[in-house]
N, C-alpha and C positions, 0 to 999 in steps of 0.2 A: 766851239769845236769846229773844225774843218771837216768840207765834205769828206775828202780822203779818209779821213781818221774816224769818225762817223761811223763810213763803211765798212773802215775794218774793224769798227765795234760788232757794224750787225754781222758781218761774218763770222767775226767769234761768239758771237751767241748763237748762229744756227750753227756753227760745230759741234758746239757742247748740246746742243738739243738734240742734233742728231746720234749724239755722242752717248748719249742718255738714252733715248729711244734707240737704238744698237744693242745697247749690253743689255737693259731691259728686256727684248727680245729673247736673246740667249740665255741668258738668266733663266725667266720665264720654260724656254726648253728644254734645257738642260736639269732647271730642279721645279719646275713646276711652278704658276704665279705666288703660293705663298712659301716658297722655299728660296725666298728672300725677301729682304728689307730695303727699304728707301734708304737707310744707312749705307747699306752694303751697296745700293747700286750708286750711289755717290761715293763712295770708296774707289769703286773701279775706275770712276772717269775722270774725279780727282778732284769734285766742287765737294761744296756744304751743302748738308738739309737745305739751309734756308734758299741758297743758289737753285737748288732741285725746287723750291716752290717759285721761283720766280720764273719757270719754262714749265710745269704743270700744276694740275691740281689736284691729281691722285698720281699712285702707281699705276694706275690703268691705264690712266692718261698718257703716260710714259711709252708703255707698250704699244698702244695705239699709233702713240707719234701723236696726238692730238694737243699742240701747244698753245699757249697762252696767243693769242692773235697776232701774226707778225705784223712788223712795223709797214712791211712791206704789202701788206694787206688791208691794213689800216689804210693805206695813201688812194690803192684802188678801191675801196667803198666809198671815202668820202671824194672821189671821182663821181661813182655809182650815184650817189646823194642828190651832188651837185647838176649833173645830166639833165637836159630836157628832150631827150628825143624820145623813141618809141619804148616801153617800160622794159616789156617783155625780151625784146632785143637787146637793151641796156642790161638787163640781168642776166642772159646768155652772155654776153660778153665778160662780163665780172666774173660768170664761171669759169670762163674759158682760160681767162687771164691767171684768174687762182691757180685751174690745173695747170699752168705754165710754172707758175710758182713750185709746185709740192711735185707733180708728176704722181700719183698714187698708183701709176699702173708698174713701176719699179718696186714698188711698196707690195705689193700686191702677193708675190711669194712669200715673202716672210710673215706679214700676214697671215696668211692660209696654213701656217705652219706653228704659226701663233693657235690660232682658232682651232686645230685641232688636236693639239694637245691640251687646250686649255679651251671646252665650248662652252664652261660660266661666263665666260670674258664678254660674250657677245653682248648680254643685259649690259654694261656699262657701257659697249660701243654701241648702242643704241641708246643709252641715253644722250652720248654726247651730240649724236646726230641730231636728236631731238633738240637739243642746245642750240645746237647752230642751225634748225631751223627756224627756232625760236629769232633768234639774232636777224636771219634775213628777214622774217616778215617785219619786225622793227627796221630793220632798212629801210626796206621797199616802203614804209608806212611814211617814212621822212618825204615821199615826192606823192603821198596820195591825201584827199583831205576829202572825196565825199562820203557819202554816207555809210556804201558797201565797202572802205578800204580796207578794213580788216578782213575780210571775206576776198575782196579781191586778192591782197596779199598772201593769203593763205593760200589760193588758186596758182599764183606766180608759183610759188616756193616747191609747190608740189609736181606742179606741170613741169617744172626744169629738172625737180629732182628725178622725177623720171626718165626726164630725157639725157641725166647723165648717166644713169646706171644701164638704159641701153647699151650708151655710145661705151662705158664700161667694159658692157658684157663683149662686145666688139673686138676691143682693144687687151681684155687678159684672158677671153676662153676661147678665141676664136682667130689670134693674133694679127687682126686688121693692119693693114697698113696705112690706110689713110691715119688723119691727124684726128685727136680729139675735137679739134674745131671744126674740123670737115665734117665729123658724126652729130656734133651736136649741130650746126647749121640745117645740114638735111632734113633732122626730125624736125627742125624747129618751124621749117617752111612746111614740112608734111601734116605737120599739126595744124597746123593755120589753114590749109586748103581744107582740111577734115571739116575743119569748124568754122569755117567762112558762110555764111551767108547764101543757098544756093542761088543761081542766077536762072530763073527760067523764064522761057520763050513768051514773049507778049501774044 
C-alpha cells in the first residue's frame, strides 16, 4: 500500500472515531447513557457493531472519545522506547506530542456536558485513565532495568500526570494562552529546582 493511500486510510478511521465519539455524546444527552444502544449509535454513523469494536471497547469508551490506540501514537511511543536521553524529559515530550495529537482542551465542553448529565460515567473515565496509566508505566519500564524501575516508573507516570492537569487546568478554566508545552515545560523545570539537591555554602 502507498504512503498516500495509507493516509487516507488513517483519516478515515479517525473520521469514523470521531464520528462515533460525536453522536455518542448526543446520544448520551439527548436520552441519557442507557437510552441507547451500540446498535443504534452504529446506525447513526453508518458502520457495524463489529467496526464500533474495532475503535472502542465499550460504549463508554465511545463517549469518552477514548479509542483503541492510534497508529499515530503507536509510532510516537515506540520513539519514547527507542530514546536515550533524559527519561523524565523524554516522557514530557511524548505527552506533549500526544496532546498535539488529540487536543483534549476542544474536547473539553462537550465533555463537561457529558459528565453532568450523566456523573456515573466518571467511574469508567477513571478506569480508563488507570489503563493508560498502566500502559505508560510498561513504557517507561521498556528503557529502565534496575532494581527500583517499577517504583521509578510509577513516580514518572504520576509526577507528569500531574503536571498535565495543571497545564489543563490553565488552558480550559482559566483560558491561558500560552501552549500546552509551554505549561508543561515551566512545571517541569519548577519541579526539578523543588527537588534538586540543595547547594549550600562550604
Amino acid at each position: 500500500m502507498s504512503d498516500s493511500a495509507e493516509s487516507l486510510r488513517e483519516q478515515r478511521k479517525r473520521e469514523t472515531s470521531r464520528a462515533l465519539t460525536d453522536s455518542a455524546r448526543r446520544l448520551t444527552t439527548e436520552r441519557g447513557f442507557a437510552g441507547f444502544t451500540i446498535e443504534e449509535l452504529c446506525a447513526e454513523v453508518g458502520v457495524s457493531r463489529r467496526t464500533f469494536f474495532n475503535y472502542f471497547e465499550s460504549k463508554e469508551n465511545a463517549v469518552f472519545g477514548f479509542a483503541t490506540v492510534d497508529s499515530r501514537q503507536e509510532e510516537l511511543e515506540e520513539e519514547f522506547a527507542a530514546a536515550r536521553g533524559d527519561i523524565i524529559e523524554d516522557f514530557v515530550r511524548l505527552t506533549v506530542r500526544r496532546f498535539e495529537l488529540f487536543n483534549p482542551v476542544d474536547d473539553a465542553p462537550a465533555l463537561f456536558a457529558v459528565i453532568e448529565h450523566e456523573p456515573r460515567l466518571l467511574k469508567a473515565a477513571f478506569e480508563q485513565i488507570a489503563k493508560n496509566e498502566q500502559r505508560d508505566r510498561d513504557l517507561i519500564l521498556r528503557r529502565l532495568d534496575d532494581d527500583d524501575a517499577s517504583l521509578r516508573a510509577e513516580v514518572i507516570v504520576h509526577t507528569v500526570g500531574a503536571l498535565v492537569r495543571m497545564s489543563m487546568d490553565q488552558l480550559v478554566h482559566h483560558q491561558s494562552t500560552a501552549s500546552f508545552a509551554d505549561h508543561m515545560t515551566r512545571r517541569l523545570v519548577l519541579v526539578r529546582s523543588l527537588y534538586a539537591p540543595s547547594q549550600k555554602a562550604d
